[in-house]
C-alpha positions in Angstrom: -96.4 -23.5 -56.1 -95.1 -21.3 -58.8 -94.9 -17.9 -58.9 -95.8 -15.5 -61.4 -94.4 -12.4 -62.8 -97.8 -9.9 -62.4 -95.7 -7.3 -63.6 -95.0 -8.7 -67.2 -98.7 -10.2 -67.1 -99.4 -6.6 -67.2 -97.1 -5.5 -69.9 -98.4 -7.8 -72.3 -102.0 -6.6 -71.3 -100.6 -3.5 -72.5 -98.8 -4.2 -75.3 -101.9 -6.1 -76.9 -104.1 -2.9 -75.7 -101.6 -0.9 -77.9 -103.1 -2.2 -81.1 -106.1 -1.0 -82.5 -106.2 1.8 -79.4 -109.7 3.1 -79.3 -110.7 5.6 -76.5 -110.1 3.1 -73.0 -110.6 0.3 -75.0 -109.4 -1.6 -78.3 -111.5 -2.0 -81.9 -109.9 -4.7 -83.5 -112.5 -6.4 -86.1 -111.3 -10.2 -87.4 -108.8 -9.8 -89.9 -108.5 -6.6 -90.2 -104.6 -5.1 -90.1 -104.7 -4.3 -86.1 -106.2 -7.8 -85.9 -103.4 -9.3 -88.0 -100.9 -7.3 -86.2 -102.1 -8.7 -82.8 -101.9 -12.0 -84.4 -98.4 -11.4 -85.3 -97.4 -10.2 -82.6 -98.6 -13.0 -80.3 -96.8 -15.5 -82.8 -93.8 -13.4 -81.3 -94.2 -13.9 -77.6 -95.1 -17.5 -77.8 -91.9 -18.1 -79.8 -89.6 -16.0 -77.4 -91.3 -18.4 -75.0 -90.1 -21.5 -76.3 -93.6 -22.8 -77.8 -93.5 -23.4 -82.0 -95.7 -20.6 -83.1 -98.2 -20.4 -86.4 -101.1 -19.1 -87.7 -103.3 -21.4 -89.6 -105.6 -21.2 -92.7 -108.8 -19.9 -90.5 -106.9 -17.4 -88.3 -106.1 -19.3 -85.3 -102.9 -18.5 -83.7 -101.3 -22.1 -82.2 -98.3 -22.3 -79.8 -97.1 -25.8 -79.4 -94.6 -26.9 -76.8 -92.4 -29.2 -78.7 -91.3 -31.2 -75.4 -93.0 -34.8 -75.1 -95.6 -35.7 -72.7 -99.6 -34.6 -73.1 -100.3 -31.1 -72.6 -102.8 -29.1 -71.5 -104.2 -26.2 -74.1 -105.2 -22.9 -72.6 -106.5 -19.8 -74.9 -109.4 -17.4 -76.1 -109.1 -14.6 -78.2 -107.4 -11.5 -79.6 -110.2 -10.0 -82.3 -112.5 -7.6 -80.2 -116.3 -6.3 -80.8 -116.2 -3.3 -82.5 -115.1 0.1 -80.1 -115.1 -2.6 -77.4 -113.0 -3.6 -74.1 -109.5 -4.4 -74.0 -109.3 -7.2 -71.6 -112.5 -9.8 -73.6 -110.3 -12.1 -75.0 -106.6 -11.4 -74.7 -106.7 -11.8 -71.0 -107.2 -15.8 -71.4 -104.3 -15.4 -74.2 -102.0 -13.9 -72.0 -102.7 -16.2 -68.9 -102.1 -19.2 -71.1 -98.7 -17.3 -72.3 -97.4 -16.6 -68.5 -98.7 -20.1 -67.4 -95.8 -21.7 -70.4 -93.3 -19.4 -69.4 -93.6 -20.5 -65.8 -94.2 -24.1 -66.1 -91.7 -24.7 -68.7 -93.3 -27.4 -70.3 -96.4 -28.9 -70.9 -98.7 -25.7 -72.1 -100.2 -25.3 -75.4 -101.5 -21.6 -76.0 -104.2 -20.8 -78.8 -105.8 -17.8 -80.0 -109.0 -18.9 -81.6 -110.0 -16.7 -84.6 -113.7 -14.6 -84.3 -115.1 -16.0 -81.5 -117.0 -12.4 -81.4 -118.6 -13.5 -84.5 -117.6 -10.4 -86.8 -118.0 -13.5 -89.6 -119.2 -16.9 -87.6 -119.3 -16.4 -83.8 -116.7 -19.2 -82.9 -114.9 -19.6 -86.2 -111.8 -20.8 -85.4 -113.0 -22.8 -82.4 -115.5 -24.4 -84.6 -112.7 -24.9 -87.8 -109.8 -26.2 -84.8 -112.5 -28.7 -83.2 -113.7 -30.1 -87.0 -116.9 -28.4 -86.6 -116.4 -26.1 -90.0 -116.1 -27.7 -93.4 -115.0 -26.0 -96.8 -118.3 -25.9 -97.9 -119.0 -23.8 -94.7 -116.7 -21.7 -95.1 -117.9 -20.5 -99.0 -121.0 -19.1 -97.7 -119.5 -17.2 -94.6 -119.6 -13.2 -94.9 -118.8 -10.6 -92.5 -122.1 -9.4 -90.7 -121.4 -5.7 -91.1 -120.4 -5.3 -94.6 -121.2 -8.9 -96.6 -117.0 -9.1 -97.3 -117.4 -12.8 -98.0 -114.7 -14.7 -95.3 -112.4 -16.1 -98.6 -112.0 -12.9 -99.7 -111.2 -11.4 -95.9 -108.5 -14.8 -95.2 -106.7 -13.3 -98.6 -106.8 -9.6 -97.6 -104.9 -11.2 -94.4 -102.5 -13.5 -95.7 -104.0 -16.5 -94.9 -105.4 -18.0 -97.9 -103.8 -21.4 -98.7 -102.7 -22.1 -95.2 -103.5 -25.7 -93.8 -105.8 -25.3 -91.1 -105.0 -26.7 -87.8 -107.2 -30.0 -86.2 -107.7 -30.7 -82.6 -105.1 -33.4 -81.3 -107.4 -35.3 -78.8 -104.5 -38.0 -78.0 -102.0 -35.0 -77.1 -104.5 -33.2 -74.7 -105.5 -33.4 -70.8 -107.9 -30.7 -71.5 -108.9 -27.0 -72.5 -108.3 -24.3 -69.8 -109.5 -20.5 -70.3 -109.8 -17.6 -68.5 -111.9 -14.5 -68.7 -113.1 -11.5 -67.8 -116.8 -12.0 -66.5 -118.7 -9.5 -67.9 -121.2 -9.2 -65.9 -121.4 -7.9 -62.0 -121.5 -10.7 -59.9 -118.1 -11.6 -58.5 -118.2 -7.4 -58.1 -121.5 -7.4 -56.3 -120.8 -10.3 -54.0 -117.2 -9.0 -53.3 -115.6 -11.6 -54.3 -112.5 -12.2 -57.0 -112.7 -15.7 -59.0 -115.6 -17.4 -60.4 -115.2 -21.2 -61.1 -117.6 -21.9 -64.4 -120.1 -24.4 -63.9 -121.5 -24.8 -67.4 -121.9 -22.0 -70.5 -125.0 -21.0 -71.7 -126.5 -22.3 -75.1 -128.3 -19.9 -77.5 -130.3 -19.7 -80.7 -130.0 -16.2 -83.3 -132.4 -16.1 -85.8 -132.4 -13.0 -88.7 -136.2 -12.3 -89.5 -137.3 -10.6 -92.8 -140.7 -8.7 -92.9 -141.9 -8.1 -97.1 -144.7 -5.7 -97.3 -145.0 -2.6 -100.2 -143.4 -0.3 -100.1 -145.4 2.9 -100.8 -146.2 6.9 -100.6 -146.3 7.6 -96.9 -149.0 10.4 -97.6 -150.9 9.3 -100.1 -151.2 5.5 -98.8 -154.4 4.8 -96.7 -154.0 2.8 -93.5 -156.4 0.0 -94.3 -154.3 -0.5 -97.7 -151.1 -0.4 -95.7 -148.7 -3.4 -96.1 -146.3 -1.6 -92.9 -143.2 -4.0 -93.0 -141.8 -1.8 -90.1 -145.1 -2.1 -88.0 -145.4 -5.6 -88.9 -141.5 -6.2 -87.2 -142.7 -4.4 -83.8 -146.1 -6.3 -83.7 -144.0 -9.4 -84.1 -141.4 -8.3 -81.4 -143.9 -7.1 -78.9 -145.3 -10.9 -79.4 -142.3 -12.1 -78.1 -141.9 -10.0 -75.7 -145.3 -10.8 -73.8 -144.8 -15.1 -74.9 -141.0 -15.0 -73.6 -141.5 -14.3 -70.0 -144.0 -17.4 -69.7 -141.7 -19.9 -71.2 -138.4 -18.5 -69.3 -136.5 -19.6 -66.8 -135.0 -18.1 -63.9 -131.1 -17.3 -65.7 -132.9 -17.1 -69.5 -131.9 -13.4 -71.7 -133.2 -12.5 -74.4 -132.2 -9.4 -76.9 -133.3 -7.6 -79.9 -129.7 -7.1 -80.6 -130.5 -5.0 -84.2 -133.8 -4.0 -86.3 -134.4 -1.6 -89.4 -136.4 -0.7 -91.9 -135.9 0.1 -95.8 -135.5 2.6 -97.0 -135.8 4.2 -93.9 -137.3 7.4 -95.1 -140.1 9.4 -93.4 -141.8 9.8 -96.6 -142.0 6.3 -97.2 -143.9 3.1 -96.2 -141.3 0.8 -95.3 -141.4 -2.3 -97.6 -138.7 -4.2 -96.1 -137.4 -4.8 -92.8 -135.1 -7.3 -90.9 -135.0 -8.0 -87.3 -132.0 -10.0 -85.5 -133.1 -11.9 -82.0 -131.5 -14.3 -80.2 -131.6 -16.0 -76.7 -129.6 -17.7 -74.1 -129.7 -20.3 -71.2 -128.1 -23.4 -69.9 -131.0 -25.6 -70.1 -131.2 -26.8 -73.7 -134.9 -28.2 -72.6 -135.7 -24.2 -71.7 -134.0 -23.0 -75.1 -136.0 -25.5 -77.2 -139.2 -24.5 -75.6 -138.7 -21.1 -76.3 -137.8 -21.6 -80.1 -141.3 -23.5 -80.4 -143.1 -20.4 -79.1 -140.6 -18.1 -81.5 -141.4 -20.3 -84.4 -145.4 -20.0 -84.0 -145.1 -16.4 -83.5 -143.9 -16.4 -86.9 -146.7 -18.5 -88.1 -149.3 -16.3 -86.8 -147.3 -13.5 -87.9 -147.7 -14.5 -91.3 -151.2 -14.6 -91.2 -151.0 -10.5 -91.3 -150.3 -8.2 -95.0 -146.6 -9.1 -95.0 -144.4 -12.0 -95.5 -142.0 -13.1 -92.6 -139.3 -15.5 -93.5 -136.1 -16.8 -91.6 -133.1 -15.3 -93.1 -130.7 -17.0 -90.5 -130.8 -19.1 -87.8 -128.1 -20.4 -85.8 -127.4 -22.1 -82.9 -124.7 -22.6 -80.3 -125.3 -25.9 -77.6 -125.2 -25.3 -73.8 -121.9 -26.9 -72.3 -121.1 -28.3 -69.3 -117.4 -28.0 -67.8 -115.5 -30.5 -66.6 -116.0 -31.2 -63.0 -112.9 -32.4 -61.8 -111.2 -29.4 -64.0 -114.0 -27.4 -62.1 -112.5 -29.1 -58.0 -108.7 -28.4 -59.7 -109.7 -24.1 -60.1 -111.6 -24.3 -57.0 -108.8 -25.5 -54.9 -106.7 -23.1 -56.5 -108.9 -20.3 -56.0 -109.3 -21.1 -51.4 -105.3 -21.3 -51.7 -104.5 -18.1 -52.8 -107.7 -16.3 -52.0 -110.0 -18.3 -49.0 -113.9 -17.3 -49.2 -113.2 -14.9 -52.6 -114.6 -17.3 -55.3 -117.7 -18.9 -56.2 -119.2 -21.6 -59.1 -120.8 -19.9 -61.6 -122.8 -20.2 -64.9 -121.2 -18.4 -67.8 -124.2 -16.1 -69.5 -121.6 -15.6 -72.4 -120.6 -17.7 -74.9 -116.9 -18.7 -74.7 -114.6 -20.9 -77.3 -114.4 -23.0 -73.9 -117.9 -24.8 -74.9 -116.7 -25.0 -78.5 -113.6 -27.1 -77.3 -115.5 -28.9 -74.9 -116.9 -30.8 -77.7 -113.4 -32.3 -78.6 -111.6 -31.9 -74.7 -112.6 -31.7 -71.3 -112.9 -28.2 -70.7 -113.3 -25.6 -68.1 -112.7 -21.9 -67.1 -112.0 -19.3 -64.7 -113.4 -15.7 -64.2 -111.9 -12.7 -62.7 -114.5 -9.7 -62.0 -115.8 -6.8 -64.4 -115.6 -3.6 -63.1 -119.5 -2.1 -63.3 -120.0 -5.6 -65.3 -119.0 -3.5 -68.2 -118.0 -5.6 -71.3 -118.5 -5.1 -75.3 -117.9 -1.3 -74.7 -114.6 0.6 -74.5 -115.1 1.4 -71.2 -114.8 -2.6 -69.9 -112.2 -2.9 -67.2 -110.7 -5.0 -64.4 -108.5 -4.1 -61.6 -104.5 -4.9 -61.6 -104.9 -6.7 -58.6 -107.3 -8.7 -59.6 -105.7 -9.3 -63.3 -102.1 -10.6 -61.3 -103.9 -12.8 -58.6 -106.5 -14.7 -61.2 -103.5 -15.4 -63.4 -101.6 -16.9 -60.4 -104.7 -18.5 -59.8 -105.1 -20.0 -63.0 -101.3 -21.0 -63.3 -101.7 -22.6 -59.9 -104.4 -25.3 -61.7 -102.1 -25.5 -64.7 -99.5 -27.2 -62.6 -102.1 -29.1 -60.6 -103.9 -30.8 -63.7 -100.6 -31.4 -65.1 -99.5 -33.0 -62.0 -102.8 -35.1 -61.3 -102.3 -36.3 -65.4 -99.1 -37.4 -64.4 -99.4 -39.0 -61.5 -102.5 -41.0 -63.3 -100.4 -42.2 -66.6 -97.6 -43.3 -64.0 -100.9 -45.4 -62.6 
């Protein structure tokens, strides 16, 4: 089997967590410089090992090996949540870079742009799969600050650039690896977690219109509360959701304010941003029926409540013969440590698995800690999930062989 070098795995780690430093951890927003830099500097260790590097028109950072034969792509991402973890993305990066150093040939490494959604959760996935048109991509702005996404792929360089389309002819499949976040693999004691199948989810940006008026001269019974109106709606939801759940389902208020946010002043305006998760798409469509008469009802009260937003990301199954291939590497190098899993985050994994047969491998969070500066994983576990991983590289390569010699 071959064998690799945990020590430079770990440099890399390093030099990635270099850029855009922050506490523990790394804030490296899409396209801004520290994210660019990152980008660049990836470009650089793909090239140094022997894959021809680029970044395209969306951000996406490609590494092609320029032997012949089909390939298999591995990847994730380099752009982080904001003040957030240093291993939640790169580590799949950096796996897929050690895994064409070793093997030689047949590897493809990408870094897909935004997958933390800073602009469009899953932007360069989306954009390298066909799944983001031109027309898209004019009414994209970043979530924080409205910088509309043209305007952000200028700032970076990128504007003009062709942007690159998913090969289907040229690929076995999509392989990534990542940190769990979450506490289950570290609960169980155990060090690799086979993914089963990636949860689906549906984000929706509420706006609540009432008046906004003089907090001490306006009398209740004249009130149109857009604030109160947000929490009557969200404690709604909270009392329907747990009937039409299932066992794995989240849910999250993830942000909510009021304008103009004043203590003297009846709120007139207020926006609310839910979303939810599972891997049952039957369980997710129930739930957005129950969300979407909640709103009806809601709008039988003094304000208006409209959808600003809604988006929403499928549930994806991975591949199961991908899924035998990571299990078989896991009970070689570490017998009775690893488990199947569902993934309760979304990865560019289900993205790509709309275009290739995809699947992916887990190494533990320490505390389950993830989106915060404070995320980490253990060396140990870092070196043996990427010798795992490059272990089912050269298998699925192998059984791909083996098959077209058929």
């Amino acid at each position: 089997m071959p064998s690799i070098d945990g020590d430079r795995v770990l440099r890399d780690l390093a030099a990635a967590r270099a850029i855009g430093t922050y506490k523990t951890g790394v804030h490296r927003p899409t396209f801004s410089p520290d994210d660019m830099r990152a980008r660049h500097w990836l470009v650089e260790q793909l090239t140094q090992a022997g894959l021809a590097a680029e970044i395209d028109g969306i951000g996406n950072v490609y590494g092609r090996d320029p032997t012949p034969g089909r390939k298999l792509l591995t990847g994730s991402h380099t752009e982080t949540q904001n003040h957030a973890g240093w291993l939640d993305g790169i580590l799949g990066v950096v796996f897929g870079l050690e895994a064409a150093r070793v093997l030689g040939t047949g590897i493809d490494v990408a870094a897909f742009a935004d997958e933390e959604g800073h602009f469009l959760s899953f932007l360069g996935s989306r954009s390298f799969c066909g799944l983001l048109s031109e027309a898209d991509m004019d009414g994209i702005v970043k979530r924080e600050t409205g910088q509309a996404l043209r305007d952000a792929l200028q700032e970076a360089g990128l504007a003009g650039l062709p942007r690159q389309r998913v090969d289907q002819t040229r690929y076995i499949g999509y392989l990534e690896a990542h940190i769990e976040q979450g506490c289950e693999l570290e609960d169980n004691g155990l060090k690799l977690g086979v993914v089963t199948g990636i949860v689906g989810s549906k984000r929706y940006r509420i706006g609540f219109v009432g008046e906004q008026n003089h907090a001490g001269t306006t009398r209740m019974p004249k009130r149109k509360d857009a604030g109160v109106a947000l929490v009557k709606f969200l404690a709604a939801v909270e009392d329907l959701f747990p009937r039409l759940a299932g066992p794995l389902t989240v849910w999250t208020a993830g942000d909510f304010r009021v304008f103009p946010g004043a203590p003297s002043v009846v709120p007139g305006r207020a926006e609310l941003i839910f979303q939810w998760r599972d891997t049952d798409q039957a369980i997710l469509d129930r739930m957005d029926a129950g969300f979407r008469d909640l709103l009806r009802q809601a709008n039988e009260g003094p304000c208006t409540v409209t959808i600003l937003h809604h988006s929403v990301t499928d549930p994806a199954l991975m591949a199961p013969w991908m899924q035998t291939t990571l299990t078989d590497a896991a009970q070689q190098r570490a017998p009775g440590l690893h488990q199947t899993m569902p993934s309760g985050a979304g990865h560019d994994a289900q993205i790509l698995s709309t275009a290739l047969p995809s699947a992916m491998l887990f190494v533990p969070s320490i505390g389950g800690i993830s989106h915060h500066w404070s995320e980490n994983t253990s060396d140990e576990d870092i070196v043996l999930g990427c010798q795992v991983f490059v272990d089912a590289t050269a298998a699925m390569l192998a059984a791909a062989q083996q098959a077209g010699r058929g």
